[in-house]
Backbone as XML, in Angstrom:
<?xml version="1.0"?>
<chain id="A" units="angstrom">
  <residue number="1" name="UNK">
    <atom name="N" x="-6.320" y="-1.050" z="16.072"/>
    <atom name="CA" x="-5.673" y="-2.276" z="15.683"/>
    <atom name="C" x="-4.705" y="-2.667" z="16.784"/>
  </residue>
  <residue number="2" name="UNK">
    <atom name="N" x="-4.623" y="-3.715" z="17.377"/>
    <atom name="CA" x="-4.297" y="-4.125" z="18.492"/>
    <atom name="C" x="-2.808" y="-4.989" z="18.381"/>
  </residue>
  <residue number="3" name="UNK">
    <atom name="N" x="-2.403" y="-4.807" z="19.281"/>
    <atom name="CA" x="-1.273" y="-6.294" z="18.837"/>
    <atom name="C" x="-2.041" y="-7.620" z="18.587"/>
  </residue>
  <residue number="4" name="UNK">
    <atom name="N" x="-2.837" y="-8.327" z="19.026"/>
    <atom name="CA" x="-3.521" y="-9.247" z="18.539"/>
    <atom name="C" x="-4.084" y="-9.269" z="17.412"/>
  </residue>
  <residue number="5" name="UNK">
    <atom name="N" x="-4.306" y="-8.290" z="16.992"/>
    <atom name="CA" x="-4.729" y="-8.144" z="15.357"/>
    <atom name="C" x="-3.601" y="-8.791" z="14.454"/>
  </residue>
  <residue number="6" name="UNK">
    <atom name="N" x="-2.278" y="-7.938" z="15.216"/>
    <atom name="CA" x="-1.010" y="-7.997" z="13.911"/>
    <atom name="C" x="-0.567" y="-9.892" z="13.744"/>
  </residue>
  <residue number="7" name="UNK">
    <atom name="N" x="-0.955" y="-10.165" z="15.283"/>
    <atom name="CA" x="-0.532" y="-11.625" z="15.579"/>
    <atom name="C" x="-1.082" y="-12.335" z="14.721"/>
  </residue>
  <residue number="8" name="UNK">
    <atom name="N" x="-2.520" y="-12.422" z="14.442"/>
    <atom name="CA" x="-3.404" y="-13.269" z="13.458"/>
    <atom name="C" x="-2.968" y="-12.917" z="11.983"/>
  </residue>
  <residue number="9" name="UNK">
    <atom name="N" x="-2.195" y="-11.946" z="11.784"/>
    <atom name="CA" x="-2.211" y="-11.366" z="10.417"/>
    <atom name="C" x="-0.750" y="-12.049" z="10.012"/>
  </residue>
  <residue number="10" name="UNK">
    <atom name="N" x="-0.002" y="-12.441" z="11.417"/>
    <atom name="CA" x="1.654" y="-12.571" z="11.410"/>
    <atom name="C" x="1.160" y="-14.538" z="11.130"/>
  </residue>
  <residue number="11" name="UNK">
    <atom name="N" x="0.254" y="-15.071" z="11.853"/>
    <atom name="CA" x="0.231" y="-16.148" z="11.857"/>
    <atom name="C" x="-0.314" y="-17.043" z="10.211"/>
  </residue>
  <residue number="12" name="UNK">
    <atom name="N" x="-1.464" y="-15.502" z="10.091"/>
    <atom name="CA" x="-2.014" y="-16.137" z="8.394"/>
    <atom name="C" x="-0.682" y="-16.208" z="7.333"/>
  </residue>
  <residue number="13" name="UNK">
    <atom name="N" x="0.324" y="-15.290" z="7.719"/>
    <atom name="CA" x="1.653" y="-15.142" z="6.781"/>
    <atom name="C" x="2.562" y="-16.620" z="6.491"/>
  </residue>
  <residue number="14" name="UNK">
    <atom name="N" x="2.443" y="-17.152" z="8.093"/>
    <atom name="CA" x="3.408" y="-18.216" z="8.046"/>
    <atom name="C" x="2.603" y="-19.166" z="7.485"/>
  </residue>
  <residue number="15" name="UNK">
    <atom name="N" x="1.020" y="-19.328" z="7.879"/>
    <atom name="CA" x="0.827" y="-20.392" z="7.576"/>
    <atom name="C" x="1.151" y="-20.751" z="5.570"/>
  </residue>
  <residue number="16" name="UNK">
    <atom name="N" x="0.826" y="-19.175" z="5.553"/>
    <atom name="CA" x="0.313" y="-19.164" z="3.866"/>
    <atom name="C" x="2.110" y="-19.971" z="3.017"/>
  </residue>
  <residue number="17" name="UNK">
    <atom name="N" x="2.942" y="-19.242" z="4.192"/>
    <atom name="CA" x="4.556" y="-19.748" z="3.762"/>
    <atom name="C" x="4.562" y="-21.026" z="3.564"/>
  </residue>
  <residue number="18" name="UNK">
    <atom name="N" x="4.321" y="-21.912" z="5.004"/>
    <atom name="CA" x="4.362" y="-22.931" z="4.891"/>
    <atom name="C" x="3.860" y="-23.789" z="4.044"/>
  </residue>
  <residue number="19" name="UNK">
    <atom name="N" x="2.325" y="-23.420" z="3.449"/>
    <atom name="CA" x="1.436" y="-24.010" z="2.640"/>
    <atom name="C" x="2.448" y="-24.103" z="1.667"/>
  </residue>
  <residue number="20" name="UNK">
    <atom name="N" x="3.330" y="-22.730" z="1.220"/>
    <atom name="CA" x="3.596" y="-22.801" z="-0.014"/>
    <atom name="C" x="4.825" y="-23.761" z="-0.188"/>
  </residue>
  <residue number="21" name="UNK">
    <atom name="N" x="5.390" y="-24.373" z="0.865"/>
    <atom name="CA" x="6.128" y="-24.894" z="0.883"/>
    <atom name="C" x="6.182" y="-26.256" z="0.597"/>
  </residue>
  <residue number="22" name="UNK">
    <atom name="N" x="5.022" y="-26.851" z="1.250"/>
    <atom name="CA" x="4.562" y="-28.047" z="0.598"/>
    <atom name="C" x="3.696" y="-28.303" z="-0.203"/>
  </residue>
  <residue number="23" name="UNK">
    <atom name="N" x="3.361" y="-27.333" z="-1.026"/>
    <atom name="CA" x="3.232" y="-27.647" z="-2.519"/>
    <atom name="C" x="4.304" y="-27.847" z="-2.850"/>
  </residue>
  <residue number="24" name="UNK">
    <atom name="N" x="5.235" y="-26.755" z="-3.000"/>
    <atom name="CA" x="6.656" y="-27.112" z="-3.973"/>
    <atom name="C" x="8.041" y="-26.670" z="-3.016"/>
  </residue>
  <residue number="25" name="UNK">
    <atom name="N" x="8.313" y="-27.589" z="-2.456"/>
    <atom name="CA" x="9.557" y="-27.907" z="-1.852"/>
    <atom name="C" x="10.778" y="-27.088" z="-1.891"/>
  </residue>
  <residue number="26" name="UNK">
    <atom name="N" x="10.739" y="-26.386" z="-3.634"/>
    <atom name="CA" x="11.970" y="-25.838" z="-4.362"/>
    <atom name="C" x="11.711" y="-24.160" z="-4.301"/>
  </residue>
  <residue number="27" name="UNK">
    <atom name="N" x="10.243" y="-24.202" z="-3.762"/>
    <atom name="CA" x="9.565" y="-22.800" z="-3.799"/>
    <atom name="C" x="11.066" y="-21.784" z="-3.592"/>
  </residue>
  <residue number="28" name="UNK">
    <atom name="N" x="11.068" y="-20.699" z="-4.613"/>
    <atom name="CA" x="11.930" y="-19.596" z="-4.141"/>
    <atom name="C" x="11.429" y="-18.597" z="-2.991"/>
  </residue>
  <residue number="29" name="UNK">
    <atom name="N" x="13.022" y="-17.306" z="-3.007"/>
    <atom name="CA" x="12.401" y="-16.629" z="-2.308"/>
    <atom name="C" x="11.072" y="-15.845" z="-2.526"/>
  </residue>
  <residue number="30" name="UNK">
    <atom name="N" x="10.827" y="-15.364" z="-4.003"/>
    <atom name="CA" x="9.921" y="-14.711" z="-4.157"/>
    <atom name="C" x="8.449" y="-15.193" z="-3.777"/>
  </residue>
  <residue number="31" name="UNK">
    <atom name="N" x="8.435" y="-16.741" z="-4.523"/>
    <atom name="CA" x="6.951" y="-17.499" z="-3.796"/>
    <atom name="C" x="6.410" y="-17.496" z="-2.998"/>
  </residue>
  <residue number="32" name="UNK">
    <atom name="N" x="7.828" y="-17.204" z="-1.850"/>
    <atom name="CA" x="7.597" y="-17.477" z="-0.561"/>
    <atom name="C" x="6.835" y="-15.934" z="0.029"/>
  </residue>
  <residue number="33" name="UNK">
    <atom name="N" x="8.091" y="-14.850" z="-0.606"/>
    <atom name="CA" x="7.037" y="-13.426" z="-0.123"/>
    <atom name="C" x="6.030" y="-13.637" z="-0.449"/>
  </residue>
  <residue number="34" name="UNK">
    <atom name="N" x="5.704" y="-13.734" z="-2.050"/>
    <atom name="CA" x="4.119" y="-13.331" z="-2.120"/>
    <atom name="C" x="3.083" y="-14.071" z="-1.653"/>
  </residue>
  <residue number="35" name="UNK">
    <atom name="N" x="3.635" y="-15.383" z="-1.144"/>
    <atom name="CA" x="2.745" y="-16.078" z="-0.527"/>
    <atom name="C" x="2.358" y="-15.138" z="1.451"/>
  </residue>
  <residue number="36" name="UNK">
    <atom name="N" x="3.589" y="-15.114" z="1.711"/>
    <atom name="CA" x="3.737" y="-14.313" z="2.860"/>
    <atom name="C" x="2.720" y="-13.042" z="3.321"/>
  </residue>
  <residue number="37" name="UNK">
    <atom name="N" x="2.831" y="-12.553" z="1.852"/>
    <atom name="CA" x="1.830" y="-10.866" z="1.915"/>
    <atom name="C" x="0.490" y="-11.513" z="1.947"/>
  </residue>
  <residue number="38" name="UNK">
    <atom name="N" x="0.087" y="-12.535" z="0.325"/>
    <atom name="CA" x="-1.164" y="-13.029" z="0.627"/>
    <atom name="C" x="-1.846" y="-13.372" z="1.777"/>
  </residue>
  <residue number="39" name="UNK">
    <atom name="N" x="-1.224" y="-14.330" z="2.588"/>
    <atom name="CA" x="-1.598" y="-14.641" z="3.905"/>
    <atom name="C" x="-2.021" y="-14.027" z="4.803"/>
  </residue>
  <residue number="40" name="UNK">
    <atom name="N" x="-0.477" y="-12.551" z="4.731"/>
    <atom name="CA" x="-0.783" y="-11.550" z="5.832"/>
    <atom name="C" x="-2.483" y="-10.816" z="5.336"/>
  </residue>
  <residue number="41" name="UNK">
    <atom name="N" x="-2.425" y="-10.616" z="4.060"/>
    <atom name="CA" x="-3.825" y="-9.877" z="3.813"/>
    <atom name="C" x="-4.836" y="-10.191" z="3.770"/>
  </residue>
  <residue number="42" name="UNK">
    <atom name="N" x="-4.892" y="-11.807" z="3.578"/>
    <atom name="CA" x="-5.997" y="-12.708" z="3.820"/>
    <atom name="C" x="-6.140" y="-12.874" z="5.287"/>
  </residue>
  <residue number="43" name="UNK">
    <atom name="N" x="-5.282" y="-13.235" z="5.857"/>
    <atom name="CA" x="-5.981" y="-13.299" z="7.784"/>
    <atom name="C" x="-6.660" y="-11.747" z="8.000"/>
  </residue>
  <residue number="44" name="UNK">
    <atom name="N" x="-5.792" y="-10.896" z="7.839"/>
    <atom name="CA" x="-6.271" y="-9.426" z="7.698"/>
    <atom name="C" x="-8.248" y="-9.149" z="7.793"/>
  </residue>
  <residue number="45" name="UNK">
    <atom name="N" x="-8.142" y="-9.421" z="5.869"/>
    <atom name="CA" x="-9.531" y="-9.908" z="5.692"/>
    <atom name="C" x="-10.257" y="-10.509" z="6.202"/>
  </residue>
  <residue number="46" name="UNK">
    <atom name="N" x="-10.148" y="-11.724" z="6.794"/>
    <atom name="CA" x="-11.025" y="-12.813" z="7.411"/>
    <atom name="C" x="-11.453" y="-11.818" z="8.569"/>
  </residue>
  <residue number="47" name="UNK">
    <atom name="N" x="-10.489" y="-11.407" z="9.359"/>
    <atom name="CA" x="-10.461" y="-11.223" z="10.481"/>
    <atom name="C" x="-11.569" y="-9.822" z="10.461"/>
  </residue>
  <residue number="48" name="UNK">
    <atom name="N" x="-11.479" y="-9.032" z="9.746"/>
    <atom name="CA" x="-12.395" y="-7.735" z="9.749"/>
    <atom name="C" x="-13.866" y="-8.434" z="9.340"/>
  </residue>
  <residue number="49" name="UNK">
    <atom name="N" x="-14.097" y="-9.574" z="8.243"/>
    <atom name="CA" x="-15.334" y="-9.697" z="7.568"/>
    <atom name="C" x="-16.001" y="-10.331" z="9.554"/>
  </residue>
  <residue number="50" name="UNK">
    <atom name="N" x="-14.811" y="-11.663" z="10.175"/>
    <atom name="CA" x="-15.608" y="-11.720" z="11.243"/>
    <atom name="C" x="-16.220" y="-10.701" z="12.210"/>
  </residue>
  <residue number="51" name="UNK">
    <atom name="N" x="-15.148" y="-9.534" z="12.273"/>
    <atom name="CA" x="-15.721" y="-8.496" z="13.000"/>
    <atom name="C" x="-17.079" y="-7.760" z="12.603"/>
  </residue>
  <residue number="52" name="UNK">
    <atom name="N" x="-17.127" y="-7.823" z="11.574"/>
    <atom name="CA" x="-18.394" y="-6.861" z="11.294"/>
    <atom name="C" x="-19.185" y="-7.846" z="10.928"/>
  </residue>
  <residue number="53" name="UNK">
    <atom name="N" x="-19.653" y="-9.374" z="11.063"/>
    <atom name="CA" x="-20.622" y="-10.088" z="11.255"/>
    <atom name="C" x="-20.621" y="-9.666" z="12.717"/>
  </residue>
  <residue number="54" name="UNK">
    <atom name="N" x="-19.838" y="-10.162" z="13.384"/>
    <atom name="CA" x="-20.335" y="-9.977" z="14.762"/>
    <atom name="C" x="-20.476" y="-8.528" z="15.228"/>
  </residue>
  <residue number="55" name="UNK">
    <atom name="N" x="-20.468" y="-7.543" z="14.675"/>
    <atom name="CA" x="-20.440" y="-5.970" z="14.875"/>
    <atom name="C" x="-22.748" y="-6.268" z="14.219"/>
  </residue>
  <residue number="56" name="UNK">
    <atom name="N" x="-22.736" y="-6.881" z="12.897"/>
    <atom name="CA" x="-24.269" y="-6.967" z="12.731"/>
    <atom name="C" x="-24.788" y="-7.508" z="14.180"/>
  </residue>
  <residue number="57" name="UNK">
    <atom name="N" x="-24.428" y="-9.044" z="14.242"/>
    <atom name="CA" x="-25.207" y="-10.020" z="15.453"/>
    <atom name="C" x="-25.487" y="-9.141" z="16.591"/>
  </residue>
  <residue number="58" name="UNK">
    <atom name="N" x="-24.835" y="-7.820" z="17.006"/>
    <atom name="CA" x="-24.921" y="-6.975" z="18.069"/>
    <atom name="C" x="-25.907" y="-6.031" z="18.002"/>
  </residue>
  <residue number="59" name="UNK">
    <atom name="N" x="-25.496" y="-5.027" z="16.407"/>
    <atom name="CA" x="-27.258" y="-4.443" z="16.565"/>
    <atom name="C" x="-28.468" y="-5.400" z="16.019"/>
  </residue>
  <residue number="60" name="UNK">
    <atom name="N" x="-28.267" y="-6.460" z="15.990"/>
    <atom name="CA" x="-29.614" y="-6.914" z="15.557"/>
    <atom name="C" x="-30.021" y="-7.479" z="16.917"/>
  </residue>
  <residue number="61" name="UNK">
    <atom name="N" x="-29.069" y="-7.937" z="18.042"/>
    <atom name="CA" x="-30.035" y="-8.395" z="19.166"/>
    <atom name="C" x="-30.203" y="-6.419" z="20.633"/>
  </residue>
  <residue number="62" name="UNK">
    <atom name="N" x="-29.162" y="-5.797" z="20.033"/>
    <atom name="CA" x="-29.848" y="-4.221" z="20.434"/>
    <atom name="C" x="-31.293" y="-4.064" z="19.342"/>
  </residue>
  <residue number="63" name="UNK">
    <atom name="N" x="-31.591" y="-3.833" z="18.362"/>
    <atom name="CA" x="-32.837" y="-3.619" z="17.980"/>
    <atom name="C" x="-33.888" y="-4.378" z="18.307"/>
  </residue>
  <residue number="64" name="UNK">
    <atom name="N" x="-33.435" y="-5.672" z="18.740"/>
    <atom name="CA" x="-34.645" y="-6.487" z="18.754"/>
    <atom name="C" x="-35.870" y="-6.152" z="20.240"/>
  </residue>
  <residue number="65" name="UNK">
    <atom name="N" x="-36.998" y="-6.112" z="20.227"/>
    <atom name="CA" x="-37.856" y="-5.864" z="20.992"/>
    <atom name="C" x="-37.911" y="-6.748" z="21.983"/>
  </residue>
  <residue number="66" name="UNK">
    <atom name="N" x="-37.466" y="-5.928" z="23.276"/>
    <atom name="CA" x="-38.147" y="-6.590" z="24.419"/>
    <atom name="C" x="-39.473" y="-6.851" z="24.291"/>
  </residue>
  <residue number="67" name="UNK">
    <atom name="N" x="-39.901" y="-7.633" z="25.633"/>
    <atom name="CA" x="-40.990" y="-8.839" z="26.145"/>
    <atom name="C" x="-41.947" y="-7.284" z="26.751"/>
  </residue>
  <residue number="68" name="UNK">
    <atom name="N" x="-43.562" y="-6.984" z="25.835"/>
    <atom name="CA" x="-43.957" y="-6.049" z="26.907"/>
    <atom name="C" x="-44.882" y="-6.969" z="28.393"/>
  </residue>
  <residue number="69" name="UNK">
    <atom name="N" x="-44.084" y="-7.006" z="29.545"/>
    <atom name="CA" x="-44.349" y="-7.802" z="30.561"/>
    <atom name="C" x="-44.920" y="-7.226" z="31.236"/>
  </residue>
  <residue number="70" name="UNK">
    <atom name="N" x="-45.067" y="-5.723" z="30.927"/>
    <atom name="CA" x="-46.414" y="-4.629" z="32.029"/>
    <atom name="C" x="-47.778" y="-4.899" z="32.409"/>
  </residue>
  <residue number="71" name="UNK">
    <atom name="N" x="-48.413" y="-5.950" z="31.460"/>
    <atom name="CA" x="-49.472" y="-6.027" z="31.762"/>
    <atom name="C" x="-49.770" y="-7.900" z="31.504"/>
  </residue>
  <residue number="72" name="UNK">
    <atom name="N" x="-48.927" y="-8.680" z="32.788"/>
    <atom name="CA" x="-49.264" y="-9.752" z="32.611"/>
    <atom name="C" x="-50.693" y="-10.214" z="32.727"/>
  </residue>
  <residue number="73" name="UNK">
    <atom name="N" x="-50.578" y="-11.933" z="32.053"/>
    <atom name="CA" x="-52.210" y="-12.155" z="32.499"/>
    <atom name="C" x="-52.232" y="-13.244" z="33.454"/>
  </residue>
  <residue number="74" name="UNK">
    <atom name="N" x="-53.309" y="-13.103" z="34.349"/>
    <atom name="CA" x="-53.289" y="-14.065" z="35.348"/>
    <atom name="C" x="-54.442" y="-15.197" z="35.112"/>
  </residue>
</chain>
């Protein structure tokens, strides 16, 4: 887990803050944490489900069969 990991996880936090902010203006502190954690655990999430799509897209173009080009035709 990288510092760039924590960054996307720090950025899903604020955004989730901010969201919560303009819904309701008056939002307390607590709204604001649990909106905060949500965020952090939702970028979290996003961020692993993209990794392991793109962790599949990798062995599926390693498994995929080369061209047999040994015996072209002329």
């Amino acid at each position: 887990m990288g510092l760039l990991d924590e960054a996307g996880k720090i950025a899903g936090a604020i955004a989730a803050v901010e969201a919560a902010e303009k819904v309701d203006p008056d939002a307390g502190l607590v709204t604001k944490g649990i909106a905060a954690v949500a965020g952090f655990e939702g970028a979290g999430k996003l961020e692993s489900m993209l990794e392991k799509k793109d962790d599949e897209k990798q062995e599926e173009a390693d498994n995929a069969q080369p061209a047999d080009d040994s015996n072209p035709q002329t």
